[in-house]
C-alpha positions in Angstrom: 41.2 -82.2 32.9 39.8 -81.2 36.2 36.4 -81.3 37.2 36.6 -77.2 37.4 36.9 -76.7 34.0 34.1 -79.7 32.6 31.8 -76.8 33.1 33.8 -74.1 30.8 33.8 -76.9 27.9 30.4 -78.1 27.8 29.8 -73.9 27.3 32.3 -73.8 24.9 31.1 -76.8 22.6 27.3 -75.3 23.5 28.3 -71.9 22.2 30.4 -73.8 18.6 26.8 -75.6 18.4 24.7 -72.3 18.1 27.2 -70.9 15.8 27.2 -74.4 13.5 23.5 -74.5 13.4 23.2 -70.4 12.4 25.7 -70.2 9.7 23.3 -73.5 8.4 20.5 -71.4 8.6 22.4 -68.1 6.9 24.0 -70.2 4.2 20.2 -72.0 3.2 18.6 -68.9 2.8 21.3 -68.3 0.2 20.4 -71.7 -2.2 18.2 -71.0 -4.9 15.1 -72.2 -4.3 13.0 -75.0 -7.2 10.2 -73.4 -8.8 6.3 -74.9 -8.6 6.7 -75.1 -12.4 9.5 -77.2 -13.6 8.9 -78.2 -16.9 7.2 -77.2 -20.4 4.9 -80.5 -20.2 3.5 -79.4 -16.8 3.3 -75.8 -17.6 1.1 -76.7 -20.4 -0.9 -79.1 -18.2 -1.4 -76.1 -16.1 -2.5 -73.3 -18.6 -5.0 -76.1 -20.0 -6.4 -76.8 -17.4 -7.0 -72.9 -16.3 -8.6 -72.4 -19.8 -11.2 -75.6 -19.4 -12.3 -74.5 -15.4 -13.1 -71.1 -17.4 -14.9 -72.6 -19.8 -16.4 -75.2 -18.0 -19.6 -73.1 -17.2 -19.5 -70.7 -20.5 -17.5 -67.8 -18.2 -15.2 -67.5 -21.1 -17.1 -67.5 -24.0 -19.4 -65.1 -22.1 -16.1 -63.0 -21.7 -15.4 -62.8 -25.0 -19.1 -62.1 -26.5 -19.0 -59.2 -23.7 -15.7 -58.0 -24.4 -14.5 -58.5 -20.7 -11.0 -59.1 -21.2 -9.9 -57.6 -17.8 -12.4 -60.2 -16.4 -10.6 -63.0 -18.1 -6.8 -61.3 -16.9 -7.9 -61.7 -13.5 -9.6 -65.0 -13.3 -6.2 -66.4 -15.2 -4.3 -64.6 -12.2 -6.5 -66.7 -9.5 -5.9 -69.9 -11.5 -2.3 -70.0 -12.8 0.2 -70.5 -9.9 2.0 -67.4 -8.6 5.6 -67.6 -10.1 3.5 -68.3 -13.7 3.4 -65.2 -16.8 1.1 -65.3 -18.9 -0.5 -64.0 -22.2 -3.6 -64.4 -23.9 -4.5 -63.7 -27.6 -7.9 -64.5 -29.0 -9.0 -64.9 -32.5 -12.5 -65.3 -33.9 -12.8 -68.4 -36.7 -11.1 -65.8 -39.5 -8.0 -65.3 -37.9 -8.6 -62.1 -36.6 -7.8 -60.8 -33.2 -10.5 -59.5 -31.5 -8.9 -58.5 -28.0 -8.4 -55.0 -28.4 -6.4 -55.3 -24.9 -3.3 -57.1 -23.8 -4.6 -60.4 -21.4 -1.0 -60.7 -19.6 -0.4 -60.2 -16.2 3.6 -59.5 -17.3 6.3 -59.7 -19.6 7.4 -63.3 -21.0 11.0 -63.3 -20.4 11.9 -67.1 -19.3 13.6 -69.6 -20.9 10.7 -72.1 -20.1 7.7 -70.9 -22.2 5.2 -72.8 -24.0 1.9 -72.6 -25.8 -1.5 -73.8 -25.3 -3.9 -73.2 -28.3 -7.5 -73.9 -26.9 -10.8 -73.8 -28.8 -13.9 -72.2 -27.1 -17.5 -71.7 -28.6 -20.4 -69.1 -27.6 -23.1 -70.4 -26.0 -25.5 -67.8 -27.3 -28.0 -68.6 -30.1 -25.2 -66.9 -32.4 -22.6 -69.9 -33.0 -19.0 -68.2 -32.9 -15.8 -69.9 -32.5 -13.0 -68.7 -30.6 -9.4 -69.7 -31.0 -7.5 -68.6 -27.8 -3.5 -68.5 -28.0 -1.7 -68.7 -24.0 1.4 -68.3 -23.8 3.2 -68.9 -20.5 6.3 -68.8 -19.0 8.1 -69.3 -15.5 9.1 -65.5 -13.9 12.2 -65.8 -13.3 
């Protein structure tokens, strides 16, 4: 090969580099990506955690006394990580559901759900016992 045409390669092995590392880049964006949740264990881990840090001050059996259920919908939303669903059903000691509106931020349809029953008590002078129900699942 002459000297002349050293300079025509290198452009030619420069140009099959650009096109190597951009079909790299097109074909990645295609992979599915892993999920912040990955398992049922850790999922639970999560949604426990979310219900103690509410009721770690009494914010949620305040909630409940008051009947704040949109204020317990969006604290869950600020605590459970983005790609998480989630619904919340709370009884008093009876049984009885006494949310009289849906606590979910969407519809639970995943594969990976699980359930976290928690028990929370008022902090008034009244004693009352709430068993709360979360369900959870990973949006697909």
């Amino acid at each position: 090969m002459r000297k002349a045409n050293a300079g025509q390669v290198r452009m030619i092995e420069a140009v099959l580099a650009v096109i190597i590392v951009f079909s790299a880049f097109a074909v990645s964006g295609n992979l599915p990506s892993n999920k912040n949740v990955a398992r049922k264990e850790d999922l639970a881990s999560i949604g426990l955690n979310a219900l103690m840090h509410l009721d770690s001050d009494g914010f949620l059996g305040k909630c409940i006394d008051n009947a704040e259920w949109s204020s317990i919908r969006e604290a869950l939303s600020l605590l459970l990580p983005s790609g998480v669903a989630f619904n919340l059903t709370i009884y008093d000691s009876a049984m009885q559901q006494i949310n009289t509106e849906n606590i979910a931020n969407s519809g639970l349809n995943s594969q990976k759900t699980t359930f976290v029953e928690y028990i929370c008590v008022s902090q008034n002078a009244t004693f009352r016992c709430y068993i709360l129900h979360l369900h959870l699942a990973v949006m697909a």
